[in-house]
N, C-alpha and C positions, 0 to 999 in steps of 0.2 A: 504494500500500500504506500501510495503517496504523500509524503508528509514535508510541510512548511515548514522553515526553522523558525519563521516572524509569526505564526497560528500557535508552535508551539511554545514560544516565548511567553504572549499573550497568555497560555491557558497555564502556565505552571507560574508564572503571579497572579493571576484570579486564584489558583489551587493554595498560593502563598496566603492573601488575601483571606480567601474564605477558612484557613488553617488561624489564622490570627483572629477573628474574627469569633471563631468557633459557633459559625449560626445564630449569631447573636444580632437582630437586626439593629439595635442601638448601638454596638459597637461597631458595623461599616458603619450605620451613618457618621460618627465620630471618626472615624476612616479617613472617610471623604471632608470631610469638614477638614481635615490635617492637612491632607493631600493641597484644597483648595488652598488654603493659609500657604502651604511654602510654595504654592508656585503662585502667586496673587499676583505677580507683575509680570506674568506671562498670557494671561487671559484675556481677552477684547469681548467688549460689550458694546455692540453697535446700537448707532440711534434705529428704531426700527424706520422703516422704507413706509411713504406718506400710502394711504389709500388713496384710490381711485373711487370713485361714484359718481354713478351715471345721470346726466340732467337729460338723457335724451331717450329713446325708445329702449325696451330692452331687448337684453341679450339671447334671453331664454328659449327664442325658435332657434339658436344655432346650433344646441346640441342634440342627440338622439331620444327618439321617442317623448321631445319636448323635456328631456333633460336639459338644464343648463350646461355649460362648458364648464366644467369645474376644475383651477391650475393650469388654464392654459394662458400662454404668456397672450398680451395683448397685440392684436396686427399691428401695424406703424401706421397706417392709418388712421386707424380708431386713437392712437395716441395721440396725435395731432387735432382730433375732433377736437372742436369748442366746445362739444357737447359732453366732454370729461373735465371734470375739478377736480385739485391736488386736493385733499385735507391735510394740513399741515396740524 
């Protein structure tokens, strides 16, 4: 069988982890709280990305059996519509 050396990295510090831990679920979370704390000036917290909503007809005939389209990026048309507002 075929075996990753980065899958098995991964799974024998989760194996570490859950040995330290001992099924204890308040102690990962104190884990992970640790964890966060010493890498705290490695992590990015982005502004979230403005909605979009719609002042003009909807979307809802574009997907299947009068499904909306749901996660699909917007055309570049429809971007440029005056008929979309950012919400900031």
């Amino acid at each position: 069988m075929w075996s990753d050396p980065l899958v098995e990295e991964v799974r024998q510090i989760r194996r570490d982890i859950e040995d330290k831990c001992q099924d204890n679920p308040e102690a990962f979370y104190q884990h992970i709280l640790e964890v966060q704390q010493s890498i705290k000036k490695q992590l990015i917290c982005r502004e979230p990305k403005p909605a979009l909503v719609s002042s003009g007809p909807s979307l809802a005939h574009r997907g299947q059996r009068g499904n909306p389209v749901v996660g699909s990026p917007l055309p570049s048309s429809l971007s440029r519509n005056p008929g979309w507002t950012i919400i900031r």
